[in-house]
NUDRENMAR-225416 format. One record per residue: x, y, z of N, C-alpha, C, O in turn; residue in one letter. Coordinates in steps of 0.05 Angstrom, whole numbers, padded with zeros to 5 digits, always signed. Layout:
<rs>
XYZXYZXYZXYZA;...
</rs>
This chain:
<rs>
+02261+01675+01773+02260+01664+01746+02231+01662+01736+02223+01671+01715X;+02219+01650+01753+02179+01656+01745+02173+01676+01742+02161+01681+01721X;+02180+01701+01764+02165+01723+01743+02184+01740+01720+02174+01758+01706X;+02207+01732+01719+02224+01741+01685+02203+01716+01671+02221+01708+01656X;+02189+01706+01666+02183+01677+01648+02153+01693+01644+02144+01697+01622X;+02142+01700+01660+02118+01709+01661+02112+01746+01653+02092+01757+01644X;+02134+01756+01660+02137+01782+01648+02141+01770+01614+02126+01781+01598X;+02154+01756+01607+02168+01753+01583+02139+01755+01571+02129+01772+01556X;+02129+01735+01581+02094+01724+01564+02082+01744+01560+02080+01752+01536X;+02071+01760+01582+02064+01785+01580+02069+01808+01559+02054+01822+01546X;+02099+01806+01561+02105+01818+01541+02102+01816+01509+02099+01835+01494X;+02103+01780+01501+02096+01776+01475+02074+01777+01468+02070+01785+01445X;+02053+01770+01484+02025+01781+01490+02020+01804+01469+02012+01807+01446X;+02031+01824+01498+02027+01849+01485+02039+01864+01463+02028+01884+01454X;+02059+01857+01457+02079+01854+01418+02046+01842+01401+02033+01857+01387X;+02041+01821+01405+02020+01806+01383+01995+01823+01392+01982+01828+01372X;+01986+01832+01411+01966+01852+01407+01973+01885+01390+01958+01900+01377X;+01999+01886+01398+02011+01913+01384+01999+01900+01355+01977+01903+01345X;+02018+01886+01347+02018+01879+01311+01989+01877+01299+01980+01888+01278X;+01974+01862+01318+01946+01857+01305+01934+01885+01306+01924+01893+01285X;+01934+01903+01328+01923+01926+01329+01937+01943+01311+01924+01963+01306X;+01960+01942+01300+01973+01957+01280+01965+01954+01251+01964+01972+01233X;+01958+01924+01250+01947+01901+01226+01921+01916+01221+01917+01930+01201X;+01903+01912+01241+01873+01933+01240+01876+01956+01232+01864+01964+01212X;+01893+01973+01247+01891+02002+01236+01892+02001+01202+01874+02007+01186X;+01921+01990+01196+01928+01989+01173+01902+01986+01154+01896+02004+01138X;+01892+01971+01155+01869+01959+01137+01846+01985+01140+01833+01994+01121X;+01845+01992+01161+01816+02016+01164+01832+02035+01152+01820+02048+01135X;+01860+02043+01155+01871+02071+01136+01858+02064+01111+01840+02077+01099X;+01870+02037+01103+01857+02023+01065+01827+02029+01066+01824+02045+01048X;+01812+02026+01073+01785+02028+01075+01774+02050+01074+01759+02056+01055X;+01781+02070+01098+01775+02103+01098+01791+02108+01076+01783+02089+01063X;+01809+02120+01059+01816+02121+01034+01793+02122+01010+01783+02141+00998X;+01790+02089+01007+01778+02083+00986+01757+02088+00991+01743+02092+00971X;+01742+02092+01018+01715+02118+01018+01722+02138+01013+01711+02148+00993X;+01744+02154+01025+01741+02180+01013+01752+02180+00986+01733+02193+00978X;+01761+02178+00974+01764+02168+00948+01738+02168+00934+01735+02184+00916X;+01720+02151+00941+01694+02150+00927+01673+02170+00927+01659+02179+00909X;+01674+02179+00957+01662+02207+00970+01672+02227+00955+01654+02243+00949X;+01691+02232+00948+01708+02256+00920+01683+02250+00893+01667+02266+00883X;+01686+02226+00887+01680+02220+00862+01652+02231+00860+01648+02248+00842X;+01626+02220+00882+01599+02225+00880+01602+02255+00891+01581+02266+00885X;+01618+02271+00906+01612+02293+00903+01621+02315+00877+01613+02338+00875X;+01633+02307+00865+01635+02321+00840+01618+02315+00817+01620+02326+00795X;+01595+02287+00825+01583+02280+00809+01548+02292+00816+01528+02295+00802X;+01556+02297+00850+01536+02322+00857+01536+02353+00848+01516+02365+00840X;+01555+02360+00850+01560+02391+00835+01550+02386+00805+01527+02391+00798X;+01570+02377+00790+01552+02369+00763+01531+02375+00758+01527+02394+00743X;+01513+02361+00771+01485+02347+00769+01470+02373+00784+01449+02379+00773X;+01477+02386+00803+01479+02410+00809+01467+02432+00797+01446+02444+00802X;+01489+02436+00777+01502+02454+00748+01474+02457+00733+01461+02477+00729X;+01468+02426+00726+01455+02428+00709+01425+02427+00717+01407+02421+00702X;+01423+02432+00739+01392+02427+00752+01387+02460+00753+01367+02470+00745X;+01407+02475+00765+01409+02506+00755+01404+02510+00723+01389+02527+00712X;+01413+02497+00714+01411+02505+00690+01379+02499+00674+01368+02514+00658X;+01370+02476+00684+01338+02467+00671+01324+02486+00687+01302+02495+00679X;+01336+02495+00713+01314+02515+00728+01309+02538+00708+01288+02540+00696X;+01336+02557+00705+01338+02572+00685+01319+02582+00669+01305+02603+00671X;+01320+02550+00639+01308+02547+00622+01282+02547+00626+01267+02560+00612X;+01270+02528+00651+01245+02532+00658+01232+02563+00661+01211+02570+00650X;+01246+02578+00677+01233+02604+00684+01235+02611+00658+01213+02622+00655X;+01245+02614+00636+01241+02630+00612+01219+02619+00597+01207+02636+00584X;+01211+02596+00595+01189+02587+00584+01171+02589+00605+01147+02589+00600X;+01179+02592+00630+01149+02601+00640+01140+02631+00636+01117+02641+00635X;+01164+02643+00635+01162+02680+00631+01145+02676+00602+01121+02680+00601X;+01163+02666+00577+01144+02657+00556+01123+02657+00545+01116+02670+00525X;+01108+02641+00559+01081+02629+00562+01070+02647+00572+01050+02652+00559X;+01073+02665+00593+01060+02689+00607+01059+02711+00587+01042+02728+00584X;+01085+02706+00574+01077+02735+00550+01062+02726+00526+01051+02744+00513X;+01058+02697+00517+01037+02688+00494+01009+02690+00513+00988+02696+00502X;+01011+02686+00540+00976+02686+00548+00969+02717+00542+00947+02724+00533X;+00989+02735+00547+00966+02753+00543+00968+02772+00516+00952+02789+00510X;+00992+02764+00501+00985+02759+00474+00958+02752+00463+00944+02769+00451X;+00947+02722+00467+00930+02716+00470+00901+02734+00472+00887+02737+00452X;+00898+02741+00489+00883+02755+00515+00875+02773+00493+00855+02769+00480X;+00891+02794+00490+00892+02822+00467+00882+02807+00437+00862+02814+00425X;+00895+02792+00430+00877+02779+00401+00854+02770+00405+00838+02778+00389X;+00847+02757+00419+00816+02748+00429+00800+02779+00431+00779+02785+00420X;+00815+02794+00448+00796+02823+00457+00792+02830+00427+00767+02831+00423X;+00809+02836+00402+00800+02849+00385+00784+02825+00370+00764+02835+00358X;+00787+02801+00366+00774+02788+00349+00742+02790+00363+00723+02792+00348X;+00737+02790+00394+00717+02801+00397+00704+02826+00384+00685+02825+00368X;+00723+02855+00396+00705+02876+00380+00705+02870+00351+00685+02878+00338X;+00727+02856+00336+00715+02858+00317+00691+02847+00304+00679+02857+00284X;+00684+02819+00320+00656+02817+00312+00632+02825+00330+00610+02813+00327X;+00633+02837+00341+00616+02855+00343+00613+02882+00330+00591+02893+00336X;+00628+02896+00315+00627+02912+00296+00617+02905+00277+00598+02919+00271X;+00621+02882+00261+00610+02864+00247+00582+02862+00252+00563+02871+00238X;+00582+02854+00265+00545+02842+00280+00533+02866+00275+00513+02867+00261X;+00541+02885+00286+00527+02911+00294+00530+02931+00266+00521+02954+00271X;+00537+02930+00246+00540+02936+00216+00518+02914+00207+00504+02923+00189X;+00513+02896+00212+00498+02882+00205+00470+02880+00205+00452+02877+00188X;+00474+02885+00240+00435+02889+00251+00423+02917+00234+00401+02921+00225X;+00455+02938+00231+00436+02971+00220+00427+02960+00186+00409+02971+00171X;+00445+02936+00179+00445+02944+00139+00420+02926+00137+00400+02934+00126X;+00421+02897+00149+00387+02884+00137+00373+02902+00141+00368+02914+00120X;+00360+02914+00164+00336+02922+00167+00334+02950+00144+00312+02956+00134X;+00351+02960+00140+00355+02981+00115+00348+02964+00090+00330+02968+00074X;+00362+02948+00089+00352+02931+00057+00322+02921+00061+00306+02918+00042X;+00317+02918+00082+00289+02908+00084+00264+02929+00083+00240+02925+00077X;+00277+02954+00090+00248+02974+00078+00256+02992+00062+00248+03016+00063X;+00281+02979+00039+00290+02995+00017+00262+02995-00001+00250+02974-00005X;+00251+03025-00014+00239+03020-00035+00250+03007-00063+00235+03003-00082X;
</rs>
């Protein structure tokens, strides 16, 4: 009769460790869920964000392409605004000294 009384114990024991360990799981299923749940949310809020970081890249390289074609835009208008004054200059140096020993 002691050890049916002591198996019994044992046994409810291990029923109330079942339930509580069943009780725990339960709650970590609720938990892992509502992470992944949230883990969904910030990764579609990564792609997004993503999207659009491709996209400013994009934009960037065209205004940098841009800017590369105004520098030497640039470059070529400066070169002629040079020759042109030096054409200038040099029409200049030949006509004073002509007006200066015009009779």
């Amino acid at each position: 009769m002691r050890f049916e009384s002591v198996a019994h114990d044992v046994w409810l024991y291990a029923c109330g460790l079942w339930r509580q360990a069943d009780s725990d799981l339960e709650g970590l299923r609720v938990m892992s869920d509502e992470k992944e749940h949230a883990n969904k949310g910030e990764t579609a809020k990564v792609d997004r964000l993503h999207v659009e970081l491709e996209r400013l890249n994009g934009t960037l390289r065209q205004i940098e392409a841009y800017n590369e074609q105004m520098k030497g835009e640039i470059q070529v208008y400066a070169r002629e605004e040079w020759r042109s004054r030096e054409m200038a200059r040099s029409e200049t140096d030949v006509t004073i000294p002509r007006l200066l020993h015009a009779p």
